[in-house]
Backbone bond lengths (Angstrom), bond angles and torsions (degrees), N, CA, C in turn:
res aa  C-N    CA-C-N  psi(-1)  N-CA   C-N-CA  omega(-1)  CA-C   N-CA-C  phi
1 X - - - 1.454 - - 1.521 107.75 -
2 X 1.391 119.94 119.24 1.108 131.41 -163.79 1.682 104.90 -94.31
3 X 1.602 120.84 119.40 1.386 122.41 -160.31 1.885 97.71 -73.99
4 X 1.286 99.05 160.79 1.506 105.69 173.82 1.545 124.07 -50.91
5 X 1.347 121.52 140.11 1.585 109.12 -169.26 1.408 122.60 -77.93
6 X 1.412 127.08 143.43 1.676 103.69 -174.62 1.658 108.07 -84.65
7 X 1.058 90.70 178.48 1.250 100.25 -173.10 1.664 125.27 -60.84
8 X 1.199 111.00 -8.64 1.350 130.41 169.77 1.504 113.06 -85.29
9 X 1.349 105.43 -31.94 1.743 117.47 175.79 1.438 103.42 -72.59
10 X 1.287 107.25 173.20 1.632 116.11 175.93 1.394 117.34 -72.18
11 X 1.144 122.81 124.73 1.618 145.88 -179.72 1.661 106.98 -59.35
12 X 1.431 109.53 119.20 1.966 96.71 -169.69 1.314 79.06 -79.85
13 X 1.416 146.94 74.37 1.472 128.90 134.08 1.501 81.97 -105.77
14 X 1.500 125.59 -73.94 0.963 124.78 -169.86 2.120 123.91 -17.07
15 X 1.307 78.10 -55.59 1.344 107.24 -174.95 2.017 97.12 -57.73
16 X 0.928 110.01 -62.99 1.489 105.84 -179.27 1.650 123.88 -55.63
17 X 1.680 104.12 -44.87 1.336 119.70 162.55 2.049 123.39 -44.22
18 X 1.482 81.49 -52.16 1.798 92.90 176.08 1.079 127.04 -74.80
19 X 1.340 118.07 -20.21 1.741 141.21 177.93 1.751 116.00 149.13
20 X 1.452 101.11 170.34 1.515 105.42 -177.24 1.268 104.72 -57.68
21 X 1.929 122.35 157.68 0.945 140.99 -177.99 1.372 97.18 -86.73
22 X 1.540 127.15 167.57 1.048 127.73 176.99 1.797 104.96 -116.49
23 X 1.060 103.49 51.90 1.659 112.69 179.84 1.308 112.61 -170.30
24 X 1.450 145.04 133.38 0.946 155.01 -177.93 2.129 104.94 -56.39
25 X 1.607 106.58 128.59 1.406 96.45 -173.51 1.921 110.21 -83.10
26 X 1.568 108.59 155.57 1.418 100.03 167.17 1.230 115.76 -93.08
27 X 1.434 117.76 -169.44 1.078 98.82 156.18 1.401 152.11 -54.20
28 X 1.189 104.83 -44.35 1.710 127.14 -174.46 1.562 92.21 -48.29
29 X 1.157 113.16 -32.41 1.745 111.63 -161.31 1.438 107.23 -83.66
30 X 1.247 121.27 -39.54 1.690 121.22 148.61 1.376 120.33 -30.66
31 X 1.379 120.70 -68.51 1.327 157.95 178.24 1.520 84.35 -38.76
32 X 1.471 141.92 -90.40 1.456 153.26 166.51 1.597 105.55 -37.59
33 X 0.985 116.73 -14.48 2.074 107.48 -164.00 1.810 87.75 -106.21
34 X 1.370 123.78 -36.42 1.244 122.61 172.76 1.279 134.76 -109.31
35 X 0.967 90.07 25.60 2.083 109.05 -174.65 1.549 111.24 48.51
36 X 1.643 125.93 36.72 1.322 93.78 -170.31 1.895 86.80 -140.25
37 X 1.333 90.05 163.35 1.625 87.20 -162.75 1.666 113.07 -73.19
38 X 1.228 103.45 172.72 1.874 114.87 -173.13 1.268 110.13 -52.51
39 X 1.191 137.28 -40.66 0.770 134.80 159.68 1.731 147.44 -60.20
40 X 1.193 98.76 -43.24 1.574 103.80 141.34 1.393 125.06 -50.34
41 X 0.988 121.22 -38.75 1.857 121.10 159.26 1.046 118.74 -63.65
42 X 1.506 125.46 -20.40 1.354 103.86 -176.17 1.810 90.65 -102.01
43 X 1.450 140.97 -53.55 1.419 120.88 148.24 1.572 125.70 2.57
44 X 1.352 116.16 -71.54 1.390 107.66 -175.83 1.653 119.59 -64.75
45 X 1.612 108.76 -13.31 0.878 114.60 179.96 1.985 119.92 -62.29
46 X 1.539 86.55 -66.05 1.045 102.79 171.95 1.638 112.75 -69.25
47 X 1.120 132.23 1.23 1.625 115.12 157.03 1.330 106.93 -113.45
48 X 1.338 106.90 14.18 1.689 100.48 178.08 1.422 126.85 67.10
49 X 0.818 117.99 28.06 1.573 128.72 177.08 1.313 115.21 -103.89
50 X 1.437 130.88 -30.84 1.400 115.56 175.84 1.465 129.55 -87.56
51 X 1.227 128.74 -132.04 1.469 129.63 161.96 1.395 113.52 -81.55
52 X 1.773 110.52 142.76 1.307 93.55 -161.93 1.381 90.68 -91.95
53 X 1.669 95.69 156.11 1.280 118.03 174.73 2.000 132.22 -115.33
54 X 1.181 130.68 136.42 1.143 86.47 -162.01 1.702 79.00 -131.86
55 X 2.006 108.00 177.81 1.230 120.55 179.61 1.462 136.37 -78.54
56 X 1.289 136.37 158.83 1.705 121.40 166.55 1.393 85.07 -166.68
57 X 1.232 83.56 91.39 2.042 123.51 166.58 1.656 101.25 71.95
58 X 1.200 129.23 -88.71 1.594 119.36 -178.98 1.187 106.11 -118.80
59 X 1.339 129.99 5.94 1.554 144.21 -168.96 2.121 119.44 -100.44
60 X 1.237 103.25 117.38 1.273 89.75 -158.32 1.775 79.61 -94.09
61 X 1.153 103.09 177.86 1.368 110.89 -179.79 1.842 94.38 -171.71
62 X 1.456 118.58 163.35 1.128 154.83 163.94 1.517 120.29 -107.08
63 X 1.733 98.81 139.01 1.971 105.05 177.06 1.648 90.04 -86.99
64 X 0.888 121.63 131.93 1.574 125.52 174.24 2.005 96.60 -68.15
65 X 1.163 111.19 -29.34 1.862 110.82 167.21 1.429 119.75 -61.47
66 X 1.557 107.33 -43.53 1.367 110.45 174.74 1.420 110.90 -72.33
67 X 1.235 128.74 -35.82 1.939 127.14 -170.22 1.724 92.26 -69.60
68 X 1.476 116.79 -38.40 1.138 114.76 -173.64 1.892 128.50 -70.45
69 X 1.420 89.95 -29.20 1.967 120.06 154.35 1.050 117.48 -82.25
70 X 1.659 120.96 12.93 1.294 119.27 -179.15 2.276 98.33 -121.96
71 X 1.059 75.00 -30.10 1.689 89.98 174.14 1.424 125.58 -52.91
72 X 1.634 88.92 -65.70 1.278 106.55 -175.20 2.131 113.66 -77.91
73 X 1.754 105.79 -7.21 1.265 111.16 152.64 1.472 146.94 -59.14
74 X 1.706 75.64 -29.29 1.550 94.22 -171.23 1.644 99.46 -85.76
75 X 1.356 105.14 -61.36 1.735 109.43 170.72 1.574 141.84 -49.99
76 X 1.317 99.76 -5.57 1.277 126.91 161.04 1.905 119.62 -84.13
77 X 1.933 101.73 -58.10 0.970 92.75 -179.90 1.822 116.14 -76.07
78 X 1.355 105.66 11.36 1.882 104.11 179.85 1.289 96.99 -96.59
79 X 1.492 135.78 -25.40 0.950 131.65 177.39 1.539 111.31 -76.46
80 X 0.844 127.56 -11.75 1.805 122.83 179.80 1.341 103.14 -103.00
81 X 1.430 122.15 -13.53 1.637 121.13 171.75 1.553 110.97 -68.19
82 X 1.832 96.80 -54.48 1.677 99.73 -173.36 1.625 111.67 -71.16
């Protein structure tokens, strides 16, 4: 389990922006990729509103493809509102 990057390390926005990561994201990295705190990630989780996330044993993790099919869902469906 690879610890969160510092701030001198590469930013997983960056990382998502430039291409897929080559590691499944955690949470915290959501939490940092969408500016909103840990807890709000785990909220959207459980009401289903954010990127889906799924399990491997007690460990939640994210497809950095799916947050990215989740992005371009959202920015699509704001664009057919306005």
């Amino acid at each position: 389990m690879s610890p969160l990057p510092l701030p001198s390390e590469t930013d997983p926005r960056a990382i998502l922006r430039g291409g897929l990561p080559d590691r499944y994201l955690e949470p915290e990295d959501i939490a940092v990729i969408f500016g909103v705190s840990l807890e709000t990630v785990y909220q959207w989780r459980k009401k289903r509103t954010g990127p889906p996330g799924f399990r491997i044993g007690k460990h939640l993790r994210y497809d950095p493809a799916d947050v990215r099919a989740y992005v371009t869902e959202r920015k699509t469906a704001d664009q057919a509102v306005a």
